[in-house]
DSSP file (Angstrom, degrees, kcal/mol; ACC not computed):
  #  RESIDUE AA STRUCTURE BP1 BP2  ACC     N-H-->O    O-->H-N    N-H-->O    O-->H-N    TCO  KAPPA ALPHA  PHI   PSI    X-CA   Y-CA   Z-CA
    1    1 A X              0   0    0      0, 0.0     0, 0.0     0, 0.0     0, 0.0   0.000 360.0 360.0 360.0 139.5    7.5    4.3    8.5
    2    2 A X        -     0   0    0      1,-0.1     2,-0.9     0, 0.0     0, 0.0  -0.027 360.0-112.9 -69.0 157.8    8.2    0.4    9.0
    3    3 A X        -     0   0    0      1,-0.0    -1,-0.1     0, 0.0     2,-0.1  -0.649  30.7-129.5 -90.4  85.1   11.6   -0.4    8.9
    4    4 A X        -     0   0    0     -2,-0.9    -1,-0.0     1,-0.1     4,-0.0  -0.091  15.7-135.4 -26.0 106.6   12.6   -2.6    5.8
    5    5 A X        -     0   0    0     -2,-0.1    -1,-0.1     3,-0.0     0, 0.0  -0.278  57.6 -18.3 -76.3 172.4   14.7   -6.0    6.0
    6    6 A X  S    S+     0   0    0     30,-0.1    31,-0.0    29,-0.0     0, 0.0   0.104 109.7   2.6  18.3-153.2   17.4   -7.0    3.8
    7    7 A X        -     0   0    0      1,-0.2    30,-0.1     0, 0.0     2,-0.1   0.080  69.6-116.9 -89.6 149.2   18.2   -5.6    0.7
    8    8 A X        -     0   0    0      1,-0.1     2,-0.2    28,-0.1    -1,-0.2  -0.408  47.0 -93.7 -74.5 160.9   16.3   -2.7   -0.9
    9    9 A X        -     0   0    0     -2,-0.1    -1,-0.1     1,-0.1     0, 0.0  -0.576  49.0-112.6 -77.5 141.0   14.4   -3.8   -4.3
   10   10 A X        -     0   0    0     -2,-0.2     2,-0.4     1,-0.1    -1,-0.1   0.004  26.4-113.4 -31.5 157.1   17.0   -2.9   -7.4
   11   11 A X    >>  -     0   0    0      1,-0.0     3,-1.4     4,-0.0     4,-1.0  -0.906  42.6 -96.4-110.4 131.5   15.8   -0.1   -9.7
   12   12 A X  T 34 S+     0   0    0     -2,-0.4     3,-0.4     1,-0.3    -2,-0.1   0.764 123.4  52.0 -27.0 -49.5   15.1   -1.8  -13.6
   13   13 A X  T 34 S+     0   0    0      1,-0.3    -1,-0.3    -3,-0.0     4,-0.1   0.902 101.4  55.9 -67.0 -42.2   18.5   -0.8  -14.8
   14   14 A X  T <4 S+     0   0    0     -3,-1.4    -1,-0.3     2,-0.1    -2,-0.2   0.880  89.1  91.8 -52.1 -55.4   20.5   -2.2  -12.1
   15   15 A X  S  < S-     0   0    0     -4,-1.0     2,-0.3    -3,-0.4    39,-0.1   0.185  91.4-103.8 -70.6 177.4   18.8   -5.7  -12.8
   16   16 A X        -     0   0    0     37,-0.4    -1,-0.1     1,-0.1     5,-0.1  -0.705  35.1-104.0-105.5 165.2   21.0   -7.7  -15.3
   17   17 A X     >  -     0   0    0     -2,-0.3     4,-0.6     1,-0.1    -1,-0.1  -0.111  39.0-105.1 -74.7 177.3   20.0   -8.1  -19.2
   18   18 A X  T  4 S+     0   0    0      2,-0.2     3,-0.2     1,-0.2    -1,-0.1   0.714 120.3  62.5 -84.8 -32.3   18.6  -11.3  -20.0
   19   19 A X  T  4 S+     0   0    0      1,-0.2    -1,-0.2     3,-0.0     4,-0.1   0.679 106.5  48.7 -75.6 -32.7   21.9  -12.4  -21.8
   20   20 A X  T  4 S+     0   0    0      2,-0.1    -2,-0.2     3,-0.0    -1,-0.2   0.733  91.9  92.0 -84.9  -2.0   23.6  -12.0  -18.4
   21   21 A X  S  < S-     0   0    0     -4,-0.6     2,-0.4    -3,-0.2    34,-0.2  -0.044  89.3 -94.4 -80.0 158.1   21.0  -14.0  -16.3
   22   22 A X  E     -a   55   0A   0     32,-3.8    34,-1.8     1,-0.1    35,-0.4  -0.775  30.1-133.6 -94.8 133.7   21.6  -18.3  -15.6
   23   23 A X  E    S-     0   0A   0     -2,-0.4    34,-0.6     1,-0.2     2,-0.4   0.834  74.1 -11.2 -66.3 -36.6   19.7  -20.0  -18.1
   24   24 A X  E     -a   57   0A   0     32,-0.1     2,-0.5    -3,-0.1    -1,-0.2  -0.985  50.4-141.6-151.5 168.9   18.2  -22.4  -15.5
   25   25 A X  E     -a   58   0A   0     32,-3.3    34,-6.4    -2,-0.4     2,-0.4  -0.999  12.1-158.5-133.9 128.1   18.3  -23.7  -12.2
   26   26 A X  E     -a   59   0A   0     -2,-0.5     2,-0.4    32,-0.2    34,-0.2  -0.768  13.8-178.6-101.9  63.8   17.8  -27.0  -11.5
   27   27 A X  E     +a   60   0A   0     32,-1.4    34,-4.5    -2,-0.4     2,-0.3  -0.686   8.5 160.5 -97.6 139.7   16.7  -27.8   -7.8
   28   28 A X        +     0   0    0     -2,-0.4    34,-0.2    32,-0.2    35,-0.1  -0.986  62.4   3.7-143.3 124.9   15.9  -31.5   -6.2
   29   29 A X  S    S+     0   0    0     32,-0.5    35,-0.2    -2,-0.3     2,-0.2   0.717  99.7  92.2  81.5  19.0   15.8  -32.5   -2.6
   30   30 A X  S    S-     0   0    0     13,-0.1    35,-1.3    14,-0.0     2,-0.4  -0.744  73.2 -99.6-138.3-175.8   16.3  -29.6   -0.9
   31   31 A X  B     -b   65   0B   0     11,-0.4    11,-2.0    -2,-0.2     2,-0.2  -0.993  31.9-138.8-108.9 146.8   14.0  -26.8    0.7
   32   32 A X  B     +C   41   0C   0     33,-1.9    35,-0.3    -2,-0.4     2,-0.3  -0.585  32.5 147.0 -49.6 114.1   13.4  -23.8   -0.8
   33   33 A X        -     0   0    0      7,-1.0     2,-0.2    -2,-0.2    -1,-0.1  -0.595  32.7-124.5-155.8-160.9   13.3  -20.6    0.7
   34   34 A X        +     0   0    0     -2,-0.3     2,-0.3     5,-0.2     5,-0.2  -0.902  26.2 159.7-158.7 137.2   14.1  -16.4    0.3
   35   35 A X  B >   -D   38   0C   0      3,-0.6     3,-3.0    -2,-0.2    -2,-0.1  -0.902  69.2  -9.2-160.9 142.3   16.2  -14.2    2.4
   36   36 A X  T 3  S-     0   0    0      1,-0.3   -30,-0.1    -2,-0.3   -28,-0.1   0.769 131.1 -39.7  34.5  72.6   17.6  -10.8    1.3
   37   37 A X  T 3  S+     0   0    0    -30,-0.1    15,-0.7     1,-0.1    16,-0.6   0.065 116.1 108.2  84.3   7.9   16.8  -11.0   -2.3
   38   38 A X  E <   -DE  35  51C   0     -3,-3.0    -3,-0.6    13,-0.2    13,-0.2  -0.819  69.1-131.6-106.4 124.0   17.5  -14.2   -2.8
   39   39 A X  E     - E   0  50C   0     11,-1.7    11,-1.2    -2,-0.4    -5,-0.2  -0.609  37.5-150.3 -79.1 115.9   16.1  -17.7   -3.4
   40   40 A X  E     - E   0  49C   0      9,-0.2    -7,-1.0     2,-0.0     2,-0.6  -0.836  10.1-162.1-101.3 132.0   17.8  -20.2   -0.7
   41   41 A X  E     +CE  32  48C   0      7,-1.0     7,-0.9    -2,-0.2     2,-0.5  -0.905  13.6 178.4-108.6 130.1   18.4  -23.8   -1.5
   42   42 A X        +     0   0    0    -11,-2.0   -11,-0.4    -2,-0.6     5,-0.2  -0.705  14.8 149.2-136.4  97.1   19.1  -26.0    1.7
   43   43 A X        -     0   0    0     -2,-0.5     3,-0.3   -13,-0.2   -13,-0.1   0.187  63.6 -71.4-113.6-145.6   19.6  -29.5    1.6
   44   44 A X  S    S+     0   0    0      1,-0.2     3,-0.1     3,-0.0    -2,-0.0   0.292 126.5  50.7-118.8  40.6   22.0  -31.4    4.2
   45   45 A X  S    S-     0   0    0      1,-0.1     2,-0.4     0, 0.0    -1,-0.2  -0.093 121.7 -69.2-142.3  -0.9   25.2  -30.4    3.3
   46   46 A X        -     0   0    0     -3,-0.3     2,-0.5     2,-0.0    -3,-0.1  -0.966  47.0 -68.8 142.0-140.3   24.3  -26.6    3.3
   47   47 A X        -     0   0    0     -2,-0.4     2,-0.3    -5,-0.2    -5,-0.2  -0.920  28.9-161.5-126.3 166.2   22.5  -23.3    1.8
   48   48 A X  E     -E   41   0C   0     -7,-0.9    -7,-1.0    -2,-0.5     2,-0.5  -0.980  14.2-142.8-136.2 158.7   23.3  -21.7   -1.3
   49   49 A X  E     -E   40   0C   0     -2,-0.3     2,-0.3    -9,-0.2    -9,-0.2  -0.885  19.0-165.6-120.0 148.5   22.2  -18.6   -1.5
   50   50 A X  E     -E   39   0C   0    -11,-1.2   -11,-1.7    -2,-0.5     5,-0.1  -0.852  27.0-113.7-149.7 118.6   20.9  -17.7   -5.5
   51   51 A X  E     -E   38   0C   0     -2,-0.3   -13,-0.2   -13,-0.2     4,-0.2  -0.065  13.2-154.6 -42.0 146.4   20.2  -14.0   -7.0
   52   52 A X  S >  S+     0   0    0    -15,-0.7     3,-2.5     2,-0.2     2,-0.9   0.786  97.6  60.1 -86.5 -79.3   16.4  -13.9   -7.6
   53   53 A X  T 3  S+     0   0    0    -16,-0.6   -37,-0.4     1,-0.3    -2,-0.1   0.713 107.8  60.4 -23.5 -16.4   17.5  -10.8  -10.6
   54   54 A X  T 3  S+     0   0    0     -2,-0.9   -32,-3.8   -33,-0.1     2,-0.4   0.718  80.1  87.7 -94.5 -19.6   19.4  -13.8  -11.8
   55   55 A X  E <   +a   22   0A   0     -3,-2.5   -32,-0.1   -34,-0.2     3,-0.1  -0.722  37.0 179.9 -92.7 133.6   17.4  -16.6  -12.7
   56   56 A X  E    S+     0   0A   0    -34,-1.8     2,-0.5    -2,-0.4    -1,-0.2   0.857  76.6   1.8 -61.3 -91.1   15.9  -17.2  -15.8
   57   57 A X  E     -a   24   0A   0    -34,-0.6   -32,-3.3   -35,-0.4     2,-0.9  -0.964  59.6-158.5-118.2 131.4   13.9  -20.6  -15.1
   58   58 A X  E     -a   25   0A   0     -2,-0.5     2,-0.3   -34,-0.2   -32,-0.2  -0.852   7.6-163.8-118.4 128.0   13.8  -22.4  -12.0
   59   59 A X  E     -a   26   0A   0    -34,-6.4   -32,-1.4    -2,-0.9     2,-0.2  -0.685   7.5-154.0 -97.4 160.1   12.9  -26.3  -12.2
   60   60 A X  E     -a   27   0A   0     -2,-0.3     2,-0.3   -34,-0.2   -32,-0.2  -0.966  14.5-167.5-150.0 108.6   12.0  -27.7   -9.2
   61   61 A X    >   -     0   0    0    -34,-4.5     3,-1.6    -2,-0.2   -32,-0.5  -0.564  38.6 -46.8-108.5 168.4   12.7  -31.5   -9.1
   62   62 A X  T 3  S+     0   0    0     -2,-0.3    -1,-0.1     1,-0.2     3,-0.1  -0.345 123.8  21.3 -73.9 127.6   11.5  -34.4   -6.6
   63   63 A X  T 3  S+     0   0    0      1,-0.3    -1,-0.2    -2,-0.1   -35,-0.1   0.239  86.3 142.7  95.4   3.1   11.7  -33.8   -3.2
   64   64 A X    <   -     0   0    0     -3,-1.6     2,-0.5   -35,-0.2    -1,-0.3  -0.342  39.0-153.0 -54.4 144.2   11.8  -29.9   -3.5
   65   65 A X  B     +b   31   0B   0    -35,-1.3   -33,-1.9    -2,-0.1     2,-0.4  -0.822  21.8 172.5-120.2 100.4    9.9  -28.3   -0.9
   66   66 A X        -     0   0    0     -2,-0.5     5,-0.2   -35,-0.2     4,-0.2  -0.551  14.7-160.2-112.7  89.1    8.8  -24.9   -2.3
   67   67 A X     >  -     0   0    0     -2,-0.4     4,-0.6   -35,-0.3     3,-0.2   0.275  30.4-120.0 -58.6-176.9    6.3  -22.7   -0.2
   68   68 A X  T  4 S+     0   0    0      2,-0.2    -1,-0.1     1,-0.2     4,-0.1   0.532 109.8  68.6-121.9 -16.2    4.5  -20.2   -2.0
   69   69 A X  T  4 S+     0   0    0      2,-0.2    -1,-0.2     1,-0.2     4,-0.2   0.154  94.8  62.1 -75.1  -3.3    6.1  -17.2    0.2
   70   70 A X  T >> S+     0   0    0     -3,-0.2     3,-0.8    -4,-0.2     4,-0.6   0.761 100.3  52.8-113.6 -43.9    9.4  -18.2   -1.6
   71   71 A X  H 3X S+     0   0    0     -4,-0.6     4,-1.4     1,-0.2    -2,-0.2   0.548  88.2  79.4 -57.2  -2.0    7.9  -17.3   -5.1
   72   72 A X  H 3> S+     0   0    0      2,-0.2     4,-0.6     1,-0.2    -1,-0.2   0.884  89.3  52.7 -72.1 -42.6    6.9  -14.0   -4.3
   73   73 A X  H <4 S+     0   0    0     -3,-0.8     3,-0.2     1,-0.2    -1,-0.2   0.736 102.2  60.4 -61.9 -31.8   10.1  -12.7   -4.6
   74   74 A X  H >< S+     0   0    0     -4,-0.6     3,-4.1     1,-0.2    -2,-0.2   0.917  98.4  57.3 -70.2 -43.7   10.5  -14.1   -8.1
   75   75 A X  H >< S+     0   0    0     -4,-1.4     3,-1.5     1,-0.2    -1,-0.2   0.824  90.6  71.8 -44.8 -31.0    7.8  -12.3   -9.4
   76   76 A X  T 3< S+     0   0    0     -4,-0.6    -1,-0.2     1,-0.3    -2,-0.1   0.537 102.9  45.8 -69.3 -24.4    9.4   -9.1   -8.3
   77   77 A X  T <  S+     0   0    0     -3,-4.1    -1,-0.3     2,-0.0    -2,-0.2  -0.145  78.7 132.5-132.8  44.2   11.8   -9.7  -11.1
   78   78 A X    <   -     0   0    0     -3,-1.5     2,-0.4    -4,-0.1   -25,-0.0  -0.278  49.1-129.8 -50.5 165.7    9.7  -10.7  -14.3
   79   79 A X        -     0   0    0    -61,-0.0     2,-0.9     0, 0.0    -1,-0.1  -0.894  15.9-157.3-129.1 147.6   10.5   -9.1  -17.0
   80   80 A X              0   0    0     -2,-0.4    -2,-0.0     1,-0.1     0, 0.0  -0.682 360.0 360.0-115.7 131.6    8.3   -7.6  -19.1
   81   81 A X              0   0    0     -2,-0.9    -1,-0.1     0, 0.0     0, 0.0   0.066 360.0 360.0 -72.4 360.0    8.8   -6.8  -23.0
């Protein structure tokens, strides 16, 4: 069996309720990224590292760079009603 990186996916209960989740995120000017369960923002002052399970809506403002390999991971945490 292949050896997973980072973090193993959460089980549905583990994730947080919708009421605990950030109402948006608001990114400009930076690049975009994922590492260990997270969507990374990296501009030229640092990363920030941001829970994928956490986000609600993520804007993407001018001068974002977001590859399409960094949304894959959001999907991962839809939720569906």
């Amino acid at each position: 069996m292949a050896q997973q990186n980072g973090i193993e996916k959460p089980d549905l209960q583990a994730l947080p309720t919708i009421s605990d989740r950030m109402t948006f995120i608001y990114l400009e000017h930076c690049k975009a990224s994922r590492e260990n369960g997270a969507v990374t923002a990296t501009d030229l002052y640092g990363t920030v590292y941001i829970p994928a399970a956490a986000i609600t809506v993520l804007l993407l403002g001018p001068g974002t760079l977001f590859p399409a390999y960094a949304g894959v991971i959001l999907k991962n945490y839809v939720v569906q009603e």
